[in-house]
C-alpha positions as CSV (number, residue, x, y, z in Angstrom):
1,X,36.1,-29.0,-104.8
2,X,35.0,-28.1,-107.8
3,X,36.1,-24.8,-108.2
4,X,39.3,-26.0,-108.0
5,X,42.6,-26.6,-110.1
6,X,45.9,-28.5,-109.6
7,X,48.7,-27.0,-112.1
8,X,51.9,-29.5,-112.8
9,X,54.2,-27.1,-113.9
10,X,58.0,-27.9,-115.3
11,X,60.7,-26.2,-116.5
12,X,64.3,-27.0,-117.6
13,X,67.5,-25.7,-119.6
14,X,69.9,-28.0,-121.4
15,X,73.3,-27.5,-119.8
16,X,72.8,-25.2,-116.9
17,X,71.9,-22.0,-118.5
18,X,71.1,-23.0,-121.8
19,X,68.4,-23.2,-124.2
20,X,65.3,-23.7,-121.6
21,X,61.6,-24.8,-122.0
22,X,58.7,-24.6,-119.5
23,X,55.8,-27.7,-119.6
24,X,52.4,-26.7,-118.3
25,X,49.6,-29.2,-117.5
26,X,45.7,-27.7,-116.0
27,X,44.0,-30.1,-114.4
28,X,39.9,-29.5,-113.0
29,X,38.4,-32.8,-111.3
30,X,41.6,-34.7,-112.3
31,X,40.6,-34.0,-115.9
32,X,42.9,-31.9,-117.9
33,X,41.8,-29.1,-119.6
34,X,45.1,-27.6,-120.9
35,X,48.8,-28.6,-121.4
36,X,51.1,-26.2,-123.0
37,X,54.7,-26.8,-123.6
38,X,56.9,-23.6,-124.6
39,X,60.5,-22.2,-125.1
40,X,61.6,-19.7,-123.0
41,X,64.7,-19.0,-124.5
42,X,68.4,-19.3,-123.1
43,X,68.0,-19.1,-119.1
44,X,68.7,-21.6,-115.9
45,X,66.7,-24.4,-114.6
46,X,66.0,-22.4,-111.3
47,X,64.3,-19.4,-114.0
48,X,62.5,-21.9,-116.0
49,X,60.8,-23.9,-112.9
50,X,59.9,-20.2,-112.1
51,X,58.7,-19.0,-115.7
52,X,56.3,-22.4,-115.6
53,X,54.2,-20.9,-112.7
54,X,54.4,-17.2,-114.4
55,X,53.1,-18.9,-117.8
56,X,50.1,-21.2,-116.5
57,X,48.9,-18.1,-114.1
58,X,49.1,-15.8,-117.2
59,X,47.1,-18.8,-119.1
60,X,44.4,-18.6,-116.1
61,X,44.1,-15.0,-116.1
62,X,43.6,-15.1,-120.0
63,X,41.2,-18.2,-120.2
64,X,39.8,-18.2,-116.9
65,X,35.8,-18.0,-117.2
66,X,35.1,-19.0,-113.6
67,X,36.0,-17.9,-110.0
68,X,38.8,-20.1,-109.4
69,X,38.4,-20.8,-105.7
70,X,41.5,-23.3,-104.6
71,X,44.4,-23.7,-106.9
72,X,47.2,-26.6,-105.9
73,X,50.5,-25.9,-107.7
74,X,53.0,-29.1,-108.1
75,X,56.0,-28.6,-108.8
76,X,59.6,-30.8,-108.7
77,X,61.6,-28.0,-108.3
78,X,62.0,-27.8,-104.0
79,X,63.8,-24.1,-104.2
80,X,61.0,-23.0,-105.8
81,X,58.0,-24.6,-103.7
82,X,60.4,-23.3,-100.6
83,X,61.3,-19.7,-101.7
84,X,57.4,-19.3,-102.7
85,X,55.9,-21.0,-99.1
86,X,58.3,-18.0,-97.8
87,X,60.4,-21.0,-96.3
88,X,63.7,-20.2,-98.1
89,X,65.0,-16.3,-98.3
90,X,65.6,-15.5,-102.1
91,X,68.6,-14.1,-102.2
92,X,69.3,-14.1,-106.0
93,X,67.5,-10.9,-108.1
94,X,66.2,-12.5,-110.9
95,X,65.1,-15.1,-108.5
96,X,63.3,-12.3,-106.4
97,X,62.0,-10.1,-109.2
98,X,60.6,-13.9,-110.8
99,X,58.7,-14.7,-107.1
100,X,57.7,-10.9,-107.5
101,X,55.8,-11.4,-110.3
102,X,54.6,-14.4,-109.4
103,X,52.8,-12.9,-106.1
104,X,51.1,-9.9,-108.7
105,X,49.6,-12.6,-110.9
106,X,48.7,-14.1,-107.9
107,X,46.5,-11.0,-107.0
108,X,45.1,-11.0,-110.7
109,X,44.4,-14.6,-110.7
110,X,42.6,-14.9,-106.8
111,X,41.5,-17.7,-104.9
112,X,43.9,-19.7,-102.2
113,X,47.0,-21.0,-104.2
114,X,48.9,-23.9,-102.9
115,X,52.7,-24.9,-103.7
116,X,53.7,-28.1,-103.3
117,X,56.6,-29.7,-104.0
118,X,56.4,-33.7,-105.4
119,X,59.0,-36.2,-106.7
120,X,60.1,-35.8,-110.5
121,X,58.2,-39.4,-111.0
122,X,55.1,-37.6,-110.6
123,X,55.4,-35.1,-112.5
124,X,56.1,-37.0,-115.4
125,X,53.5,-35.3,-117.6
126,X,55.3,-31.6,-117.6
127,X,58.9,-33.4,-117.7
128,X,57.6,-34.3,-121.2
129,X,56.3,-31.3,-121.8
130,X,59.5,-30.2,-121.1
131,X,61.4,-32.5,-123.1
132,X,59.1,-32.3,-126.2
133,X,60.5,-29.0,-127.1
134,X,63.9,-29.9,-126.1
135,X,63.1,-32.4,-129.6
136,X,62.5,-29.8,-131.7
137,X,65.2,-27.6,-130.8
């Protein structure tokens, strides 16, 4: 389809909360057109999976010239491919307020969007992401 985008999104926190970062990659036709690593500050790996969907929807809503008509989400992080399918209750409130904002970017953003969840060996691309800030830190 060619109005159609698959995100790889990542995020992870040294220690369990810690220092936390968020890897991005935007792919249209299996080409990518944006990757974006970023650190999100002191938070848990459960927030930063989250805060990697927030950031690449804000990125589409910013950058976003075209109607975007199907976007596929991948993700390695199952709670968070389960609480947003509505297949796990979210039961934590940061967790709830994150999946919140997620559903009003959502609105902003349009089209169908897709979450699906994938093993960390393919989503080796944001893991780097990920780990590239890590580096500098």
């Amino acid at each position: 389809m060619r109005n159609s985008l698959s995100i790889f999104t990542d995020g992870g926190a040294i220690n369990n909360p810690g220092p936390a970062a968020v890897g991005i990659v935007i792919k249209k036709q299996g080409k990518t057109i944006k990757k974006f690593a970023k650190y999100i500050g002191e938070t848990t790996n459960n927030v930063a999976e989250y805060t990697g969907v927030i950031e690449a929807l804000k990125w589409l809503i910013a950058n976003s010239k075209w109607r975007i008509e199907k976007i596929e989400f991948f993700l390695d992080s199952k709670l968070v491919v389960n609480q947003l399918n509505g297949l796990f209750k979210i039961k934590d409130y940061k967790m709830r307020n994150l999946a919140v904002k997620v559903r009003e970017l959502e609105g902003e953003v349009g089209g169908n969007i897709f979450y699906q969840h994938i093993p960390r060996e393919k989503n080796k691309e944001a893991d780097s992401l990920v780990k590239s800030v890590f580096k500098k830190l």
